[in-house]
Backbone as JSON, one array per atom type, in Angstrom:
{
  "sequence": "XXXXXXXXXXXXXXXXXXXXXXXXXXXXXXXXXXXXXXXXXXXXXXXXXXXXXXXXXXXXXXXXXXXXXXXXXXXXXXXXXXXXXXXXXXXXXXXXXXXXXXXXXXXXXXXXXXXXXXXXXXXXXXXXXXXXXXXXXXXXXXXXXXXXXXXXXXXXXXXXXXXXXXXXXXXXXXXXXXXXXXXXXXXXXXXXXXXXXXXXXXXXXXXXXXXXX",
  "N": [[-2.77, 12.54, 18.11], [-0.94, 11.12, 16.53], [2.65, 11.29, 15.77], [4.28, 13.82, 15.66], [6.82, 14.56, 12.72], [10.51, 14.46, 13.35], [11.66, 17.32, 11.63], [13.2, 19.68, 9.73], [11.5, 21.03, 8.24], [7.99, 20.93, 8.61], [4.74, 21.05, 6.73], [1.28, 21.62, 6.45], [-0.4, 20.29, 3.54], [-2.97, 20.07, 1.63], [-4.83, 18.87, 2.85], [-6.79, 19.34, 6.27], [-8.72, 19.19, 8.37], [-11.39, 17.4, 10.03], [-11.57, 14.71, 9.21], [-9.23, 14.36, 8.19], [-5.78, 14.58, 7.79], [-3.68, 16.07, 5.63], [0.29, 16.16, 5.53], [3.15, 17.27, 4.59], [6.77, 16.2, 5.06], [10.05, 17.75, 4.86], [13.4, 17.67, 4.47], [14.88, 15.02, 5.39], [16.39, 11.63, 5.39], [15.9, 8.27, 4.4], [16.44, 6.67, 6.78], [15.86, 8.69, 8.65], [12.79, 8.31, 7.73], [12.72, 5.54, 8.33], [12.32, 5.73, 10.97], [10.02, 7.8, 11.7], [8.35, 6.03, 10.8], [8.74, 3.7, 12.81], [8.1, 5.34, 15.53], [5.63, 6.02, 14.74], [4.5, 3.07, 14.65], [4.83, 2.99, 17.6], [3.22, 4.39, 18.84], [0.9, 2.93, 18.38], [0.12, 2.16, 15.86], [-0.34, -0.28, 14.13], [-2.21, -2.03, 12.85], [-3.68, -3.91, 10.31], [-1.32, -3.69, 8.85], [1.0, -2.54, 6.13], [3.99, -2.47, 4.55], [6.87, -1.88, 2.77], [10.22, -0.68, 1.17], [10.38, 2.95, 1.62], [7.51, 3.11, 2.39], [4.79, 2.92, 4.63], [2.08, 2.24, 5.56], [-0.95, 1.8, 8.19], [-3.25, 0.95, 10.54], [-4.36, 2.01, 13.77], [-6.28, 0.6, 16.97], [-8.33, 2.13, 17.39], [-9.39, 2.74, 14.7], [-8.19, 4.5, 13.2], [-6.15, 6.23, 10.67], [-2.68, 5.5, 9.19], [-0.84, 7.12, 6.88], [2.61, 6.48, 4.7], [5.17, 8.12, 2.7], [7.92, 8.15, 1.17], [9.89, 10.21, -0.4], [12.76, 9.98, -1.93], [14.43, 11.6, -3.76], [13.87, 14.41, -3.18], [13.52, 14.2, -0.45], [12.06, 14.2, 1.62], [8.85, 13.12, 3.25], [5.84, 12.43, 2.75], [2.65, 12.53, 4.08], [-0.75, 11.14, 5.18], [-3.38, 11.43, 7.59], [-5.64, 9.58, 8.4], [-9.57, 9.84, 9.69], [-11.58, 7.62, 11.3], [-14.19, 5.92, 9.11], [-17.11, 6.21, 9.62], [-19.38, 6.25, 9.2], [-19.24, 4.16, 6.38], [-18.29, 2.13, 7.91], [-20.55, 1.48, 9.4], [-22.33, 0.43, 7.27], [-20.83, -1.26, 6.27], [-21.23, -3.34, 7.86], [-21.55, -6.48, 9.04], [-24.17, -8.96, 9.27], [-25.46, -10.88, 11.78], [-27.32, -12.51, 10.56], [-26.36, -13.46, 7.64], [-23.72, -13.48, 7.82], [-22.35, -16.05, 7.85], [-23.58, -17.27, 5.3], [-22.47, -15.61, 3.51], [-19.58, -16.29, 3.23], [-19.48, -18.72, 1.83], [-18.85, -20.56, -1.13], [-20.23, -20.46, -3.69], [-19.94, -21.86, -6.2], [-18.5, -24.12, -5.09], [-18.65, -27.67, -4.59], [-18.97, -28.59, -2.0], [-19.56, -26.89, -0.3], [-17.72, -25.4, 1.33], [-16.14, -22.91, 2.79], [-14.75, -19.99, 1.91], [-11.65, -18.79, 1.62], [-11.5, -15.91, 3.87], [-9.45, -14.17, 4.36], [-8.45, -14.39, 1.7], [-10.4, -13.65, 0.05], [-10.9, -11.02, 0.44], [-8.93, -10.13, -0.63], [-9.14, -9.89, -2.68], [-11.06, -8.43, -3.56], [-11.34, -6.11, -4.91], [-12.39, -3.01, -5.85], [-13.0, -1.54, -9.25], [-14.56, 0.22, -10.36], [-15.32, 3.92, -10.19], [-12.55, 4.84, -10.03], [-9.91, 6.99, -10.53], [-8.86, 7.15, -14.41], [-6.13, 8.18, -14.56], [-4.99, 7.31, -12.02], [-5.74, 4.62, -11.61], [-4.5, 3.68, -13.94], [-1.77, 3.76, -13.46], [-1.28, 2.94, -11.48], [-2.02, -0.3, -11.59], [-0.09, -0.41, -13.68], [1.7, -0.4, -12.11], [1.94, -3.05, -10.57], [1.82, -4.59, -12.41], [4.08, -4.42, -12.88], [5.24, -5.4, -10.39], [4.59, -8.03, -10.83], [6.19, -9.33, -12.95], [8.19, -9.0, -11.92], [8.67, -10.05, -9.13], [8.24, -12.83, -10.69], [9.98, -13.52, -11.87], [12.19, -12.86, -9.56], [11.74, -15.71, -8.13], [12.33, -17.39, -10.01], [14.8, -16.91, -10.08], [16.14, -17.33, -7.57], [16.0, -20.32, -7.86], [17.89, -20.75, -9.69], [20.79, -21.86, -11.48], [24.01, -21.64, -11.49], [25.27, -21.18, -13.45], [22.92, -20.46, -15.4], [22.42, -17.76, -13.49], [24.59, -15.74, -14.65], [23.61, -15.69, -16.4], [21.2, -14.12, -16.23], [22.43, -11.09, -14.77], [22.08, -9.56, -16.39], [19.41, -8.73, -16.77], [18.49, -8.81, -14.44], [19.49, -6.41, -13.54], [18.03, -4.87, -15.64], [15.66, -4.58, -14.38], [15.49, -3.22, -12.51], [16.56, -0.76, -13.39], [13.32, -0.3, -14.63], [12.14, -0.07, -12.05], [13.09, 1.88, -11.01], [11.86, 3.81, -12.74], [8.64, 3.36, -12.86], [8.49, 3.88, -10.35], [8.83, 6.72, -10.13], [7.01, 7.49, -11.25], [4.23, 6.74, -9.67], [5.11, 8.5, -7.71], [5.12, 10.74, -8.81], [2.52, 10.5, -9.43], [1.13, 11.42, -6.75], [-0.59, 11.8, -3.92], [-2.04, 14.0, -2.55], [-4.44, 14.67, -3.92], [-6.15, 12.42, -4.59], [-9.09, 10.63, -4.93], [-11.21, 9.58, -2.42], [-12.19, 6.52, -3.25], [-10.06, 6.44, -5.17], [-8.04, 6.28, -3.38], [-8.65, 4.25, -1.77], [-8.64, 2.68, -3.68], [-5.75, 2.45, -4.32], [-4.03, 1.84, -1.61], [-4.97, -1.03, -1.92], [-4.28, -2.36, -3.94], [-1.59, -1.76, -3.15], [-1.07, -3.22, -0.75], [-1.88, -5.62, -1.79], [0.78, -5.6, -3.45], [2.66, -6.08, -1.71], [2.45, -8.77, -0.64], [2.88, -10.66, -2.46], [4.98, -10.02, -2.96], [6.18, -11.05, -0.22], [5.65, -13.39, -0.66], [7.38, -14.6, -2.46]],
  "CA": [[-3.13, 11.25, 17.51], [-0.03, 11.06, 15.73], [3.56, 11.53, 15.94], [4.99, 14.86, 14.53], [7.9, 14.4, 12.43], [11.57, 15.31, 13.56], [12.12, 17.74, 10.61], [13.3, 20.92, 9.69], [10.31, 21.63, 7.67], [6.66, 20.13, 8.13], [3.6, 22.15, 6.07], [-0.01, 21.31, 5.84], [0.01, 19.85, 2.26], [-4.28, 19.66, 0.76], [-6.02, 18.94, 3.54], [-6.84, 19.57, 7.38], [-9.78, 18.99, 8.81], [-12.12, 16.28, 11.71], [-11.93, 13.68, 8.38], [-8.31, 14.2, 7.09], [-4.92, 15.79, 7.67], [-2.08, 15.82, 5.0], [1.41, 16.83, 5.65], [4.82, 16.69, 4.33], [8.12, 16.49, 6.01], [10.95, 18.05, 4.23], [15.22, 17.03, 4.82], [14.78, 13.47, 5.79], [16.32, 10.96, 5.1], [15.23, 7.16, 4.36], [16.6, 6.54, 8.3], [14.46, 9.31, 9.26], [11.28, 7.91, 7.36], [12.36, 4.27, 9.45], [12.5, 6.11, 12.31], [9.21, 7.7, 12.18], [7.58, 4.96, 10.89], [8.41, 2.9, 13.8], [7.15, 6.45, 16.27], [4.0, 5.6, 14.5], [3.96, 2.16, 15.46], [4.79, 2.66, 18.87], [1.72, 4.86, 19.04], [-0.37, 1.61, 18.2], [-0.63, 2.22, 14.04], [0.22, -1.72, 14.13], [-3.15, -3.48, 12.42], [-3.48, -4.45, 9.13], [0.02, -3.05, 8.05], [1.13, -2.63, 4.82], [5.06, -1.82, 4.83], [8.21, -2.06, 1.91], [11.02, 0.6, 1.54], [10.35, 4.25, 2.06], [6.14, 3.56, 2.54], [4.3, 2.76, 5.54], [0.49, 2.71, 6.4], [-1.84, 1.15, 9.13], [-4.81, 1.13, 11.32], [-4.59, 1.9, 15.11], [-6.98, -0.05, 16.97], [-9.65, 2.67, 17.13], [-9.59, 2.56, 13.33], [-7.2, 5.52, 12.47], [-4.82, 5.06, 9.8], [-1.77, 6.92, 9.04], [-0.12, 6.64, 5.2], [3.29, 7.63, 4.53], [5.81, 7.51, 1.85], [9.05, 8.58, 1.29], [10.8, 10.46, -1.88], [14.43, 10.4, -2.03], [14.33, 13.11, -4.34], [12.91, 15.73, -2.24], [14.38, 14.07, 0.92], [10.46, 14.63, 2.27], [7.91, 12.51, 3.79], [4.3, 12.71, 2.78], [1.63, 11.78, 5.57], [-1.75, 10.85, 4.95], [-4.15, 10.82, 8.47], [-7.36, 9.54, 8.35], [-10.18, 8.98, 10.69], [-12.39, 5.99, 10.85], [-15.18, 6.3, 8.1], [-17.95, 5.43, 10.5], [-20.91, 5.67, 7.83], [-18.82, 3.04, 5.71], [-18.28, 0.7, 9.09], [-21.58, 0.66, 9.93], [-22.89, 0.29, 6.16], [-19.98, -2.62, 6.15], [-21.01, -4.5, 9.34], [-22.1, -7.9, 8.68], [-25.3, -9.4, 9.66], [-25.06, -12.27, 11.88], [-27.76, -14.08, 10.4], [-25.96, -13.69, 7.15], [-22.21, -13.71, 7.44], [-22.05, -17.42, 7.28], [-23.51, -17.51, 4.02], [-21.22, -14.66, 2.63], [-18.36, -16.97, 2.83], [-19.62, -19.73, 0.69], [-18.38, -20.28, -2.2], [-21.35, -20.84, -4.65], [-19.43, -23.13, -7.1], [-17.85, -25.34, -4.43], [-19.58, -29.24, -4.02], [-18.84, -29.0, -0.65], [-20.14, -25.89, 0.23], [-17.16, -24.96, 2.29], [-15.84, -21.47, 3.51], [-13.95, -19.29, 1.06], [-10.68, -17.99, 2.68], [-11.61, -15.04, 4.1], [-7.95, -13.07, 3.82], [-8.18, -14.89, -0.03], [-11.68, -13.0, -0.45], [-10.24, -9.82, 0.9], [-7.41, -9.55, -1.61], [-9.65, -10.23, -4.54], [-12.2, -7.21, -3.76], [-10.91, -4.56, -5.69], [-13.58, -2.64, -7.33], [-11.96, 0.08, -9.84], [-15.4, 1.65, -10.77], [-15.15, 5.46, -9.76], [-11.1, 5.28, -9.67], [-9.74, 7.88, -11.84], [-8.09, 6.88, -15.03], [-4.41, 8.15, -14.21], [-4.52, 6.29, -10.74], [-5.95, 2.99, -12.02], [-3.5, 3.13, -15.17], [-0.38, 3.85, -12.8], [-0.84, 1.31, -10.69], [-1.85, -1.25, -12.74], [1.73, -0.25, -14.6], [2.85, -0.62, -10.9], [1.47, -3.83, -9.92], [2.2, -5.53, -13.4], [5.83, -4.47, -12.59], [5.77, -6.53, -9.71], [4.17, -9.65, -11.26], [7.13, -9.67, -13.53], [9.81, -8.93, -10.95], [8.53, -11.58, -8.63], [8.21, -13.91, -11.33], [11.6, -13.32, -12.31], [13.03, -13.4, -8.14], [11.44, -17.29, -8.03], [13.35, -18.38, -10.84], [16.59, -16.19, -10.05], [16.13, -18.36, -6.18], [15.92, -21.82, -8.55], [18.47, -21.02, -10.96], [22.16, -22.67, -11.47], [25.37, -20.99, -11.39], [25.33, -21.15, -15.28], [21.75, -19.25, -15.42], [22.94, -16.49, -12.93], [25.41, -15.11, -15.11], [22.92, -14.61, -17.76], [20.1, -13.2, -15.46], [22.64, -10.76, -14.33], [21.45, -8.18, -16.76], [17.86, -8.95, -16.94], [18.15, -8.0, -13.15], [19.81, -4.85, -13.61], [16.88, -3.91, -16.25], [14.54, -4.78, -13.72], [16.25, -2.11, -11.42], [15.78, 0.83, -14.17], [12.31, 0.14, -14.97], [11.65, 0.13, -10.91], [12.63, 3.28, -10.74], [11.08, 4.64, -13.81], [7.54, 3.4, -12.13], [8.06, 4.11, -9.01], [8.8, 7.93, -10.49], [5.03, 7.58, -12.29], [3.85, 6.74, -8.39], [5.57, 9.51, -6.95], [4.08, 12.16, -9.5], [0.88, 10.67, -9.38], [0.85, 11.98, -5.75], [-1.87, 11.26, -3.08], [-2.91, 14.9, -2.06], [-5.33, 15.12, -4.88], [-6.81, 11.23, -4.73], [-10.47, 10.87, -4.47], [-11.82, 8.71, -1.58], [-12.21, 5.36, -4.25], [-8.67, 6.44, -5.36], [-7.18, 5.6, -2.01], [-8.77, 2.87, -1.53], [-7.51, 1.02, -4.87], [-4.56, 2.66, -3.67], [-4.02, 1.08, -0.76], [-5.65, -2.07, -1.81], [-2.9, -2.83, -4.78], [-0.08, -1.54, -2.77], [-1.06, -4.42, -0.09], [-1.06, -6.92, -3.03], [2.25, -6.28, -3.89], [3.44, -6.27, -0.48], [2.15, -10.15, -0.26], [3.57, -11.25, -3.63], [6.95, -9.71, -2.42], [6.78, -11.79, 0.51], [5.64, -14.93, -1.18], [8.66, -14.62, -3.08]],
  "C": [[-2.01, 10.65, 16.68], [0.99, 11.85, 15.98], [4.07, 12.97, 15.2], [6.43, 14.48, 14.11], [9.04, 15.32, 12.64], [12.09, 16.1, 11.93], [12.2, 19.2, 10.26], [12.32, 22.04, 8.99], [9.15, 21.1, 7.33], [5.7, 21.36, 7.91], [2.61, 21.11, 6.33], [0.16, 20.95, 4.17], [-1.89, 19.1, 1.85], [-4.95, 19.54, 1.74], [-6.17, 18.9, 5.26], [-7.94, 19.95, 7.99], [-10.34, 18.01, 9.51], [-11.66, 15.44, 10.28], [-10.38, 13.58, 7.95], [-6.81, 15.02, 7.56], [-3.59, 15.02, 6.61], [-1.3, 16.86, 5.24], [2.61, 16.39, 5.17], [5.6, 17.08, 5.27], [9.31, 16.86, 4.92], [12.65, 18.08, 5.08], [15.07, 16.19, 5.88], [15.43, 12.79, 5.18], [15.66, 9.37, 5.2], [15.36, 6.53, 6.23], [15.63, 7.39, 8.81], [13.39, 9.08, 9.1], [10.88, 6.83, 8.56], [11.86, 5.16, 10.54], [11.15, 6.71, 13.18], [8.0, 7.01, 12.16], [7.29, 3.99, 11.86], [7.77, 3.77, 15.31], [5.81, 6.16, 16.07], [3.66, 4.1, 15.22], [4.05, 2.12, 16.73], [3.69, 3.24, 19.29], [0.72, 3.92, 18.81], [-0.41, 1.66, 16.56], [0.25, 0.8, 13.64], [-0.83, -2.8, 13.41], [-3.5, -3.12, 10.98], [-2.32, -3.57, 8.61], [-0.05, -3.41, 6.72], [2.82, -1.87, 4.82], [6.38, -2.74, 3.55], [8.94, -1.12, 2.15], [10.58, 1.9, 0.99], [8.28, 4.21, 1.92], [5.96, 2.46, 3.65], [2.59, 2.66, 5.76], [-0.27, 1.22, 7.44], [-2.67, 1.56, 10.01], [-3.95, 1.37, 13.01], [-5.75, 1.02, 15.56], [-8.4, 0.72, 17.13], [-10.05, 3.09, 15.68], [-8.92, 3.89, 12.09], [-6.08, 5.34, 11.76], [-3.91, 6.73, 9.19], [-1.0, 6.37, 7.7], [0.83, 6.91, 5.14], [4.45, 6.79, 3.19], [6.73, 8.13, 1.23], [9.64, 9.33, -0.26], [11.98, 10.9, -1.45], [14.55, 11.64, -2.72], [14.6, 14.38, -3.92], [13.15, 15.55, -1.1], [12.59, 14.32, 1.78], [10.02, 13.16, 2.01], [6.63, 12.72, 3.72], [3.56, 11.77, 3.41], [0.38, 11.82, 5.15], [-2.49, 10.42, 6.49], [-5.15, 10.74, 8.55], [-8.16, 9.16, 9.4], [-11.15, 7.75, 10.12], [-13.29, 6.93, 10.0], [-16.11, 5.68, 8.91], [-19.34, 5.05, 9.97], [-20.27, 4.25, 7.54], [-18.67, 1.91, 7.02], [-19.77, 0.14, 8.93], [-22.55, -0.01, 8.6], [-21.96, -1.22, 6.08], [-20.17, -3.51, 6.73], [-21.73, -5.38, 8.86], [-23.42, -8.25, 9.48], [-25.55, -10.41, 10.06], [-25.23, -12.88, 11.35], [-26.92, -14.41, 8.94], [-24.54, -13.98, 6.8], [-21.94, -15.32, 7.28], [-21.95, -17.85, 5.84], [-22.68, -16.38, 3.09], [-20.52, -15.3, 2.39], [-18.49, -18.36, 2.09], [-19.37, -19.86, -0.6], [-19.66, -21.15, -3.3], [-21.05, -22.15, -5.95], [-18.85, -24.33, -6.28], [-18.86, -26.46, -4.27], [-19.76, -29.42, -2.9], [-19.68, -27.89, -0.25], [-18.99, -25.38, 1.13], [-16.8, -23.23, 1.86], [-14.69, -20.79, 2.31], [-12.88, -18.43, 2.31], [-10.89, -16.68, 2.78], [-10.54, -13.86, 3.64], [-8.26, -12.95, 1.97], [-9.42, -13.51, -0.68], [-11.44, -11.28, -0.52], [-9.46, -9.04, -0.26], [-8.09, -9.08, -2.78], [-10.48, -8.66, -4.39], [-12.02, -5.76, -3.76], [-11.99, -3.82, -6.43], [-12.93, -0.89, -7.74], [-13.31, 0.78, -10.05], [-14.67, 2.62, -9.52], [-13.71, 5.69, -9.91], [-10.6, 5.95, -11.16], [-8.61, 7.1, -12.82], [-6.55, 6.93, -14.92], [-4.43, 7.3, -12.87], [-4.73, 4.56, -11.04], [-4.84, 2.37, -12.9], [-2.07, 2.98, -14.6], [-0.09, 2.62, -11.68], [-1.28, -0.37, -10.81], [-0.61, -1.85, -13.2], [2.63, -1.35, -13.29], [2.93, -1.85, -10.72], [1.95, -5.22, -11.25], [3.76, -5.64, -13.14], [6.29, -5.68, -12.08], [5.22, -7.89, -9.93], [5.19, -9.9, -11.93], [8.5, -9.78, -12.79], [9.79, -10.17, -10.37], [8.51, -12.97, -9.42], [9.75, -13.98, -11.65], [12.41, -13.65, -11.22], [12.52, -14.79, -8.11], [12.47, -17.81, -8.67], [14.92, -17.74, -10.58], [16.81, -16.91, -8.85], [16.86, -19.73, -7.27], [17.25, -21.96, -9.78], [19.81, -21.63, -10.37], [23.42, -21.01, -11.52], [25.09, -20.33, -13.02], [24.24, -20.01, -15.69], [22.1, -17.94, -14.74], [23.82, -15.45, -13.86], [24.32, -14.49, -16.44], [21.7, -14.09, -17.32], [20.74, -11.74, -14.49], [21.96, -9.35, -15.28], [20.55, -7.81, -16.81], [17.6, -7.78, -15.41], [18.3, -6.62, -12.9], [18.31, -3.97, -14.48], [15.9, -3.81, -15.24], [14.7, -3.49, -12.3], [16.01, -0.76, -12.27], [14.67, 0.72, -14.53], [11.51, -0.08, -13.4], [11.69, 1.76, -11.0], [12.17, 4.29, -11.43], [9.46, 4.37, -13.43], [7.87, 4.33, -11.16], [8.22, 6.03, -8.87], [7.28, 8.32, -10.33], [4.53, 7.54, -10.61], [3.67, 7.93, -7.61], [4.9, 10.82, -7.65], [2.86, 12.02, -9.47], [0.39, 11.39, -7.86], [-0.34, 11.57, -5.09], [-2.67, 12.15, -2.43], [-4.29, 15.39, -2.74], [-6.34, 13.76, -5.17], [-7.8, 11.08, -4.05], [-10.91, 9.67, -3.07], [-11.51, 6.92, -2.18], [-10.68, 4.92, -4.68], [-7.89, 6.27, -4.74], [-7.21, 4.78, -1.66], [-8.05, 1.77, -2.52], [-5.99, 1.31, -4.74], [-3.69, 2.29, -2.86], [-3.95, -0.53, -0.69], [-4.29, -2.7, -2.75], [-1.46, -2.57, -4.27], [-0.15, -2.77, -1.59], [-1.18, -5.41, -0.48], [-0.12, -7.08, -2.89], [2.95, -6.6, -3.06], [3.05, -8.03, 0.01], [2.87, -10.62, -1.07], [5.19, -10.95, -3.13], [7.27, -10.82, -1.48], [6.26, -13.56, 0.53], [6.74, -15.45, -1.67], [9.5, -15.66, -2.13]]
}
């Protein structure tokens, strides 16, 4: 169902079982992550992507999703494969007679259609998510509201402004990788069901805001 990685050392890593398999890849580099990131997509893991540098995840079209995400560090690749959640589908499936009115927006005069994608983004729900995962990526996610706010105006600025946003940018470069540390220790072999999901859900935020930018 999934590509094995070219690597001199892949383990089982928390879990392996019909619902779940994690594995790392160890002496990789970031070329090797591309490399089997795009193995994955050629296997079909191509729908609703979610992709920046050294992380990867997406759906196949029978609803299997593969996570992955890179530490320089450690030169390793941690994999996340899940199967479909088929309780949660069918508990999720819409109801003809009502999906119309789902997308209404209750305050609108018009009554028209709330952007579906728009509705999507918004429906984060943190109950159940454990305190260290909510607080870390929070951290994470505020990061990138400030970065991106900061790349707009570094686009718009003058010659004159550049020179004095040259250091701002540099800070913005050591407190990336002082998150993206906090990320990397928070780890994903130990994240509850809820915890993957807001997991997931804020890391495909930032990956929009990046490319609003």
């Amino acid at each position: 169902m999934v590509p094995k990685p070219e690597a001199p050392v892949v383990k089982e890593n928390g879990r392996d079982d019909e619902e779940c398999f994690m594995y790392e890849a160890y002496g990789l580099t970031m070329d090797d992550f591309n490399s089997y990131a795009d193995s994955c997509k050629e296997m079909g893991y191509t729908e609703d992507p979610s992709e920046f540098e050294g992380f990867y995840s997406a759906d196949n079209a029978e609803g299997y999703n593969v996570y992955m995400n890179y530490d320089k560090d450690k030169g390793s690749v941690s994999v996340i494969f899940k199967a479909p959640d088929e309780d949660k589908e069918k508990a999720e499936a819409p109801d003809p007679e009502e999906e119309d009115l789902e997308n209404i927006d209750p305050d609108s005069d018009t009554g028209e259609e709330v952007d579906s994608e728009e509705a999507e983004d918004n429906d984060i729900d943190p109950s159940g998510v454990s305190a260290k995962v909510k607080d870390t990526l929070d951290e994470y996610e505020a990061f990138f509201d400030d970065y991106t706010a900061f790349m707009k105006k570094y686009k718009n600025a003058t010659y004159k402004d550049l020179d004095k946003m040259i250091d701002e940018y540099s800070d913005y470069i050591d407190k990336y990788s002082d998150i993206y540390g906090k990320l990397i220790d928070m780890g994903t072999e130990k994240m509850s069901a809820k915890d993957y999901a807001y997991y997931t859900k804020v890391l495909a935020r930032i990956e929009k805001k990046l490319a609003d930018v």
